[in-house]
N, C-alpha and C positions, 0 to 999 in steps of 0.2 A: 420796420414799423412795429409797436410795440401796443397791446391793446392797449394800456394807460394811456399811452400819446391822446393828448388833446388834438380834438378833429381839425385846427388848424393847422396840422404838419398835413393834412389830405390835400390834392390840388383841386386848384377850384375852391377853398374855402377860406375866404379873410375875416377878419376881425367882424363885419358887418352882419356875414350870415353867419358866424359863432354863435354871436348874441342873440339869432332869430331863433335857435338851436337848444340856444339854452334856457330859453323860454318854454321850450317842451321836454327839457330834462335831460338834454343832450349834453355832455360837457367831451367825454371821449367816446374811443373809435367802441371801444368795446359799448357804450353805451349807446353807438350808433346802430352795430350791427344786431343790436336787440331793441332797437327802437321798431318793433314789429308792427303792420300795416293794423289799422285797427277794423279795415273788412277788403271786403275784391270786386272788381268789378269786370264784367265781361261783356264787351259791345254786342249791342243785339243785332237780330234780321233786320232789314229793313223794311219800313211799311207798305203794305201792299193795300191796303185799306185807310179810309180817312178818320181818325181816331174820334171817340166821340169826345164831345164840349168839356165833362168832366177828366178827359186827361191832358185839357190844354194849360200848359206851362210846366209838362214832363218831358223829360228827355227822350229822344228817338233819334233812327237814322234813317232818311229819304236818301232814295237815288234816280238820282237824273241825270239827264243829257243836256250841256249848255248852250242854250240856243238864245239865248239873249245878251247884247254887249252887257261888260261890264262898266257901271259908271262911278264916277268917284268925285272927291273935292276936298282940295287941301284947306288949308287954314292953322288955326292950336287944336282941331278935332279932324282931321284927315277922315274921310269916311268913305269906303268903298262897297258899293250893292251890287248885286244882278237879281233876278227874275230866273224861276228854274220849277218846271211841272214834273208832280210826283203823284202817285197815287188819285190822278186824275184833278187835284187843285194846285193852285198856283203859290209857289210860295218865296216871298222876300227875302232874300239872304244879306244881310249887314255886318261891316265889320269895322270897328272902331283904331286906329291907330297905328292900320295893318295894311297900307298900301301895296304892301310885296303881294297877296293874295291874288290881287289882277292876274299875276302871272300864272298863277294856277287852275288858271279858267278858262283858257281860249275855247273860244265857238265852236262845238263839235265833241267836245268831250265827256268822256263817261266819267262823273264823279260821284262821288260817297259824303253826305253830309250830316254831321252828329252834332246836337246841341239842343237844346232847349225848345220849342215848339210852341209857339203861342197862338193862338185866335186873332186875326188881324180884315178886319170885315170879312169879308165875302172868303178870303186866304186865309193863310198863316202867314208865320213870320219867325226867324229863327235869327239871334243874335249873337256874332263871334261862332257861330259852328267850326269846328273843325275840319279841315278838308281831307280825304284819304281817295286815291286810285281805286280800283277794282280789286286789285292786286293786294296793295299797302291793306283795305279792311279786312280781307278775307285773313290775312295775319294777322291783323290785331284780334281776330274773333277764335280766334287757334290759343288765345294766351288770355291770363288772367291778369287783371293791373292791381297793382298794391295800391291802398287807399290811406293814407298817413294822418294820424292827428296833427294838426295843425296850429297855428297862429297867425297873425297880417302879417303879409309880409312873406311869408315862408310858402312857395312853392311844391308842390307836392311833386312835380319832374325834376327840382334841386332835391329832395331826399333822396329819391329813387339814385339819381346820379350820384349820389355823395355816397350812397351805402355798396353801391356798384365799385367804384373807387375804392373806399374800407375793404370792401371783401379783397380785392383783388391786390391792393399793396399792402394787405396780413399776411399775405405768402400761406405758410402752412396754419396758421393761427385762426380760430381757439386749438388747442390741440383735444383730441378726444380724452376725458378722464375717467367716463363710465368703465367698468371694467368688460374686456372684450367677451368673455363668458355670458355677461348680461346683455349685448350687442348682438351678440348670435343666437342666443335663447329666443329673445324677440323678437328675431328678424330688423333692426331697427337703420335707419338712413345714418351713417357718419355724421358727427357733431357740426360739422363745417358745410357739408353737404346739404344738411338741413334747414344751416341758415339761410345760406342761397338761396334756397329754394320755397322757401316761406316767402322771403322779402319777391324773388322773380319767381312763381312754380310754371311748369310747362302746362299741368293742366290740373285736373280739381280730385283724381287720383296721388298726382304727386303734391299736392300740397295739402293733400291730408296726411300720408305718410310722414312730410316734415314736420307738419304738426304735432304728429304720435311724438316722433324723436323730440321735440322740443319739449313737449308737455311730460313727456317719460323724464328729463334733464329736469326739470321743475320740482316735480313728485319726489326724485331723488334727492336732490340739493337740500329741501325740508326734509325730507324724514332721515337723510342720513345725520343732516347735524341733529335733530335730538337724540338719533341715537349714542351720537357721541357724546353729547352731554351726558346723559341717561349713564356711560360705562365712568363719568368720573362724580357723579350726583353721587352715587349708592357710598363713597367711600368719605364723603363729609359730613363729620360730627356735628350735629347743634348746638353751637357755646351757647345761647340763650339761654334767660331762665324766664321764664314764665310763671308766677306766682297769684297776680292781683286782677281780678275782672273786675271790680266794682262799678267801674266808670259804664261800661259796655252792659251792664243790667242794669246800672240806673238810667241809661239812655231806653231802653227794650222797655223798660217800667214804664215810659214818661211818652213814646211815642203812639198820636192819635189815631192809631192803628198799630194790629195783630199782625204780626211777619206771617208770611204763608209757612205751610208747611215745606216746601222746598225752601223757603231761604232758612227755615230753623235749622235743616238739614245740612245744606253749603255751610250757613256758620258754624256748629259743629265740627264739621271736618275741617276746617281754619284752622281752630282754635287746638284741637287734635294734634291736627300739622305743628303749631310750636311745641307744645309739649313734648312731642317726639326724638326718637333718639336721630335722628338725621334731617339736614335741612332737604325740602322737598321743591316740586313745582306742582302749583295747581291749578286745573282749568275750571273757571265756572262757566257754565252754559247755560245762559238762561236768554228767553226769547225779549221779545222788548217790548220793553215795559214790564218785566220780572222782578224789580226791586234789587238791581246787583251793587248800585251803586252805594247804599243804606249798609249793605253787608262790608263794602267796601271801607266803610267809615266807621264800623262797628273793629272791624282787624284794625283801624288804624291807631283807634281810641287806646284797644290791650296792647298793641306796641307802644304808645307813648307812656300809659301807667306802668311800662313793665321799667323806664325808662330807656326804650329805644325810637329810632328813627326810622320815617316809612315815606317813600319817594313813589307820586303814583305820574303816568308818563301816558298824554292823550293825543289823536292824532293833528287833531288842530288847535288853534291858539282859544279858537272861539269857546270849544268843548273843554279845554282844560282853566280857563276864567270862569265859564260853568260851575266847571266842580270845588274851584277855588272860593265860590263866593256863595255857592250852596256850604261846603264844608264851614265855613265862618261863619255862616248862620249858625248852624247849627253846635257847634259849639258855645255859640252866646247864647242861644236859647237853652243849654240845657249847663249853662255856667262852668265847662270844662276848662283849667285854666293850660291850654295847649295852644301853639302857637302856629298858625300856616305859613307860609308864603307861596308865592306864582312865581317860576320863572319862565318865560317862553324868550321867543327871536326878538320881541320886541320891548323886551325889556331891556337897558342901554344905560353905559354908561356909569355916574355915580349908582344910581337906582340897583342896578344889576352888582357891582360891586358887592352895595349894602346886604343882597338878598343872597351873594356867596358867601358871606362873611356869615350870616346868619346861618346857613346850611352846615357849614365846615366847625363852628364851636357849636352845635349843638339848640342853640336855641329856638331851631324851628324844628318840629317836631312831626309838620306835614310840609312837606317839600312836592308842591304840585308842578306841574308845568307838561312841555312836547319835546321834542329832539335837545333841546337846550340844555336838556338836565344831565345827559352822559359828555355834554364837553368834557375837557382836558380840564378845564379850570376850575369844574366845579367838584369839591371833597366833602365829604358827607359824613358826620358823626355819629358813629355807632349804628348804622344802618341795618334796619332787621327783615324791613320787608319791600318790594319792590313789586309793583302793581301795573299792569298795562291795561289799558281801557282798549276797549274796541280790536282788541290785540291784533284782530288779520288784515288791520292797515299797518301791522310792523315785521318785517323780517326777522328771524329769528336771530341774526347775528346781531340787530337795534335791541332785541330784548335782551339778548346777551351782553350788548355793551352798559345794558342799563344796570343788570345785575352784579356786572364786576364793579360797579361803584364802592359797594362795601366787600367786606371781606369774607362774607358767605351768605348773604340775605337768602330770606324765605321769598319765592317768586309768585306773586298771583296772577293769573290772565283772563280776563274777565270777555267772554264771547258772547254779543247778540244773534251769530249763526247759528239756528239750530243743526247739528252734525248727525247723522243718525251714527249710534255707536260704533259701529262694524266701522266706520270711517274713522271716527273718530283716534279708535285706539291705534291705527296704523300710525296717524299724525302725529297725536302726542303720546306715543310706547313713551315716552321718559315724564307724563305727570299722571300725576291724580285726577281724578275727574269726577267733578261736582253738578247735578243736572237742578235746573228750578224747573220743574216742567208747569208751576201751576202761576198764575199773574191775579194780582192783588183784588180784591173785593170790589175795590170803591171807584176801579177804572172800568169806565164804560166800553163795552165792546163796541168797535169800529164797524159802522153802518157800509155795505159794499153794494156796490152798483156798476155791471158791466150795461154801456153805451155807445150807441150805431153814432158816427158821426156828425148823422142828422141831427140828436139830440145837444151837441153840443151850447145853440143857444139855451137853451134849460140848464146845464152846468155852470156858463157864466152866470146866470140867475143864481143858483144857488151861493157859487163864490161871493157876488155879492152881497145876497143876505146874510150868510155868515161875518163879513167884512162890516157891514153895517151895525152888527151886533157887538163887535167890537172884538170880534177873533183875527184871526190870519191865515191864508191859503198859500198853497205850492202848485203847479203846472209842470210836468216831466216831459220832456221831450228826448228824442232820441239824440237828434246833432246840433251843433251849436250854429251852424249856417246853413242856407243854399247849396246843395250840389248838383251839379251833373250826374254825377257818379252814386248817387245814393237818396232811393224817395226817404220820407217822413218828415216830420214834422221838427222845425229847428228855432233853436232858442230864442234868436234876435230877429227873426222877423215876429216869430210869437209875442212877444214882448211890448212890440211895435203896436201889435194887432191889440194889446188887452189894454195899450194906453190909452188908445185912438175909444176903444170902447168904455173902458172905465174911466174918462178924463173926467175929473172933479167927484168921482166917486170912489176909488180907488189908487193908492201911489202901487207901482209896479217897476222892480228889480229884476235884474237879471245877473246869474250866474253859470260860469264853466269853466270845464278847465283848463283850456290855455291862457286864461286871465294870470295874470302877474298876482304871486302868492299874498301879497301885502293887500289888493285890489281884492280878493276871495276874501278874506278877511274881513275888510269893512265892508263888505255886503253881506255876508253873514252874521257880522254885529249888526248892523243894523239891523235886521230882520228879528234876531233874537233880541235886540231892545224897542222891538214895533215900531220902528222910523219906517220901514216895509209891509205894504199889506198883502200885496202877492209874488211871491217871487219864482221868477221864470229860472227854471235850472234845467242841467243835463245830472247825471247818475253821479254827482260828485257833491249833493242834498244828501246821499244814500248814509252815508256817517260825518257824525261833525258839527252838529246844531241839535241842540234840545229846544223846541219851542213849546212850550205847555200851551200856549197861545193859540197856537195853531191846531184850526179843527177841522179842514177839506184838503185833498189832495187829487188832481187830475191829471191821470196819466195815458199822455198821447202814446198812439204807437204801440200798447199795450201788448201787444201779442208779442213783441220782437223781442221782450223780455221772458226771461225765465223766471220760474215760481220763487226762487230765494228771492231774487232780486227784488221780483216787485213787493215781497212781503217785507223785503229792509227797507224799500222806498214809504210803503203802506206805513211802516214804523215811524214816520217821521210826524204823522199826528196822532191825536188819543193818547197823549202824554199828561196830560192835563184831566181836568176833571167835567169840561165840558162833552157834549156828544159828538163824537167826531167822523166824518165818511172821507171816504175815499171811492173814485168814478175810475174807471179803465174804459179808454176809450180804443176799441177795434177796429182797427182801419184795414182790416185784412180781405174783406169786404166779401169772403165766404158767409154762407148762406146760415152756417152754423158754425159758432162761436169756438174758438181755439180749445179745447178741453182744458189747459191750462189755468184760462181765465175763468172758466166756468168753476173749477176747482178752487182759485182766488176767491170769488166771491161767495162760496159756501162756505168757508173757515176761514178763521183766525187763527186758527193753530199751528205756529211758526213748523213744530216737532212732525202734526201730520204733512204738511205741505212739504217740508224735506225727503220724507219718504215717497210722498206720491210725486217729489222732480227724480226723484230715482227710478220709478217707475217709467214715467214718461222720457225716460231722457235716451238720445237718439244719434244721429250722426253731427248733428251740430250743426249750426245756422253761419257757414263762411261767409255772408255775402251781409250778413248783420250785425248785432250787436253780444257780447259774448253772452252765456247763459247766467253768468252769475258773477258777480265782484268779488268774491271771496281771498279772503289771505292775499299777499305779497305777489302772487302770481300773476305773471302776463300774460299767459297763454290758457294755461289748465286751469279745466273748469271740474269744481269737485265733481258736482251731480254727474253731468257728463261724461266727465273722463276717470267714474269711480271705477271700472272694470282695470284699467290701467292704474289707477293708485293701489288698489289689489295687488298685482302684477308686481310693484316696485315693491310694494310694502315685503309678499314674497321673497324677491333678488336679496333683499338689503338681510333678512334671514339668513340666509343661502352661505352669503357674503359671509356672514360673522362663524356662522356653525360649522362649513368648511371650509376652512383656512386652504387657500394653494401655495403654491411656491410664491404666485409674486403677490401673495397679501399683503406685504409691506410695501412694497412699492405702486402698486394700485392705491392704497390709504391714502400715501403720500400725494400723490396726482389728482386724489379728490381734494386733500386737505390745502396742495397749491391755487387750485380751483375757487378751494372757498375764499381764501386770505385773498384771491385776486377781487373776487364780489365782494368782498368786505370794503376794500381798499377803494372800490371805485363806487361804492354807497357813501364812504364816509366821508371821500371828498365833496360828494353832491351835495353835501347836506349841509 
């Protein structure tokens, strides 16, 4: 078995559950056995007490003794109950579909029952619980269970078994690439042993140590490939010539607004950059709402008057029609005679033809679009600069495949994260780095307001006046359904909840991400064409939509996030020129509010809030949501896990200044490594 093997050589897995699979990005084994749980869950005591009112329809587990028959009735809905006293009330147990259960009940028996708990008059009432012995819970409570993102359909005891299976018919595979010096330096868990042990850990010691090993693999993979860019960057000439700005000072002349002093800065060193005796990579980091994208079009204007071509590459269709249709303004407004196109997934056909045809003889001079633009098909004329938006939803081999388009382009990476530098320069040792630290005059600072749950009807009040005025709102939630296995608050019953409320006053969407990519799409267009007036999303709002439109944002759950995160999520309104707020609602239901949030709603300042999640940051929240979305990574989280990107940044040092005997064959093992992840990115896509 070979990691590339598509997961249908796995047993147990046909054509029908592929497709459930590849609905959440599963195509092969190797993409299975990194398909990592997205948190854990560990069965509780059982109740020894009658919980009060407000935790009824949370999960628990009662244990009783069966002393009532069990009754049942077939029919097309089979339905089997008994009666069973726990913590001194009486509680219904129901099970839908599941006649065999009878058998696991006889009169007289000590059982264990886990599921959902609801208020049912004077009782409760628990539907489909699960049944376990005396024996069977105390094991389950000894272990941690992987919690999987999901789709309909798709089973979270089908992963679990499917990854179980992968691991064990890989044989000896992945093989370990890290070099064993940096394995032993760190004390770290084996490459294989890790995976295991993430996806099953024995207990919440070892599955942070997997974590280390896996997040240590993450850290490494990025900074070693820029480092090897970085050792063959320094040796390539700039055949550019760069003579003419005209265009680019009559644009700076003519706009209704002064560039801050940090974008005068970033464009500067652009412009710097061409003239130079070597082509470069630069990062600009400016927070959001910084004006990157204005700088963006200003580098793109001096590459077309110089007569070269400039290919800029966003992470969705919706964001890069965005920029396609901002840029085309703005060239008719300011009479430049340059030429755009869009290419994205959904362009087809004749249409897509015409729009290669135009890219490869030159006559389109901005070439916008997403993944679509480093196909095999598309050829590119004289191509000077290469530009990635939002850049840490692309892997660095996506931006590297974007860059071999031309034959040496200047690379731009434009980041909303603010990074504090110390991190920074581990990440990108191979670019320049350009900071906006300051955001424009004429945008209004984002009103902040941390909220007790209580206050929630006051929030919808305010969504709606906003909505009445003729703005647009977002709602964040943590999970996209109901679980067992996981409180807060979730997308599609929220949804449910704000239509039933807002019916005739507000339309309400929903968005996440096991939705079918084409389906994300038109609900993000719509929203950004105001067909949408509120739309219910999970953390996949966080980049991807500009809506100037939108001027409220209320974030469920609030505490379970980390300070980047909810300052990217914050980012999604106050784009615009209206007053815009954002609510964090705490459901942590402590007496005094997470210091985090209280930090949220003191500042706007993307740059201070990065360093105070460096302060704050801690062993990390297994049982919830990661700290932070940042870059390509699955596992590691920058804030988080900056003592450890230290660490690697360190090794990767170490690595190059003391060469060992088997330095050449170590490289190789990582660079097999990379070509393997490359290989099985580029199939997904």
């Amino acid at each position: 078995m070979l990691l590339t093997d598509p997961i249908t050589k796995l047993k147990g897995i046909g054509e029908k559950t592929a497709a459930l699979f590849e609905r959440v990005g599963v195509f092969s084994c190797y993409d299975l056995i990194t398909f990592y749980p997205r948190t854990y869950f560990a069965y509780p005591d059982p109740l020894e007490e009658e919980p009060g009112e407000e935790m009824s329809g949370k999960a628990f587990c009662v244990e009783a003794v069966i002393t009532n028959p069990v009754s049942g009735r077939g029919g097309k809905m089979p339905v089997t109950a008994t009666k069973v006293k726990s913590f001194g009330c009486e509680i219904e147990c129901v099970w839908y579909r599941t006649p065999y259960v009878r058998h696991q009940l006889p009169p007289g028996t000590h059982r264990f029952f886990y599921g959902i708990l609801e208020k049912h008059g004077k009782g409760y009432k628990m539907q489909q619980p699960k049944i376990f012995t005396p024996e069977e819970y105390l094991e389950k409570q000894k272990q941690l269970q992987p919690v999987y993102a999901l789709t309909r359909g798709l089973k979270n005891s089908t992963v679990c078994k499917a990854v179980d299976t992968a691991l064990t018919m890989l044989g000896n595979e992945p093989k370990d690439y890290i070099p064993s010096a940096m394995i032993k330096k760190r004390n770290l868990m084996t490459y294989r042993g890790a995976l295991r042990h993430l996806h099953f850990p024995d207990d919440f010691e070892d599955l942070k140590e997997a974590r280390r090993r896996l997040c240590y693999n993450e850290f490494f993979d990025f900074a070693m490939e820029m480092r090897q860019e970085q050792r063959g960057e320094e040796e390539t000439v700039n055949p550019y010539v760069f003579t003419k700005f005209q265009a680019k000072d009559l644009v700076i002349e003519k706009l209704p607004y002064r560039l801050t002093d940090g974008q005068q800065g970033a464009l500067a060193d652009i412009l710097q950059d061409f003239k130079g005796e070597h082509i470069t990579q630069r990062l600009i980091q400016g927070d959001v709402g910084s004006g990157k994208t204005i700088l963006a079009f200003l580098a793109m204007i001096s590459c077309a008057e110089n007569g070269y071509q400039t290919v800029m590459m966003a992470p969705t269709e919706v964001l890069a029609r965005q920029h396609y249709e901002t840029f085309l303004g703005l060239l008719k407004e300011y009479g430049l005679p340059y030429q755009a196109v869009l290419l994205t997934g959904s362009v087809k056909g004749r249409a897509r033809k015409e729009v290669q045809e135009q890219i490869a003889s030159g006559q389109a001079n901005f070439v916008l679009g997403t993944h679509a633009l480093f196909q095999e098909k598309v050829v590119y004329h004289d191509l000077a600069l290469a530009i990635t938006d939002e850049q840490h939803r692309f892997g660095v081999k996506q931006r590297k495949m974007l860059s071999e388009k031309g034959s040496a382009p200047f690379s731009l990476v434009m980041s909303a994260t603010p990074i504090p530098r110390t991190l920074a320069m581990i990440l990108y040792q191979n670019m320049n780095i350009s900071v906006i630290a300051d955001v424009p005059a004429r945008r209004k600072p984002i009103k902040n307001a941390l909220i007790n749950p209580k206050l929630r009807t006051k929030a919808y009040q305010m969504i709606l006046k906003e909505v009445r005025a003729g703005h647009q709102a977002m709602v964040i939630c943590p999970l996209v359904e109901a679980s067992d296995k996981m409180e807060g608050e979730n997308v599609k019953d929220y949804a449910a909840k704000l239509r039933e409320l807002f019916a005739g006053s507000a339309s309400v969407g929903v968005l996440y991400g096991p939705m079918k990519p084409e389906e994300k799409e038109e609900v993000m267009e719509a929203f950004a064409k105001g067909r949408i007036d509120v739309l219910v999303s999970t953390t996949v709002i966080e980049v991807g939509v500009n809506v100037p439109n939108a001027t409220v944002i209320l974030i469920e759950d609030a505490q379970r996030f980390g300070l980047a995160q909810l300052h990217q999520l914050r980012g999604r309104v106050g784009r615009g020129d209206a007053q815009s707020y954002c609510m964090f609602v705490d459901t942590s239901g402590a007496k005094e509010a997470p210091k985090r949030l209280q930090v949220m709603t003191a500042s706007n300042d993307g740059f201070f809030l990065a360093n105070e999640d460096l302060k704050m940051r801690g062993p990390g929240d297994f049982y919830g949501i990661r700290q932070s979305g940042d870059f390509a990574f699955a596992l590691a989280d920058l804030y988080q896990d900056s003592d450890l990107l230290k660490e690697v940044g360190e090794d990767i040092e170490d690595f190059f200044c003391k060469k060992s005997e088997d330095f050449d064959a170590e490289l190789l093992a990582i660079s097999r490594h990379q070509s393997l992840v490359a290989s099985v990115t580029y199939h997904n896509l």
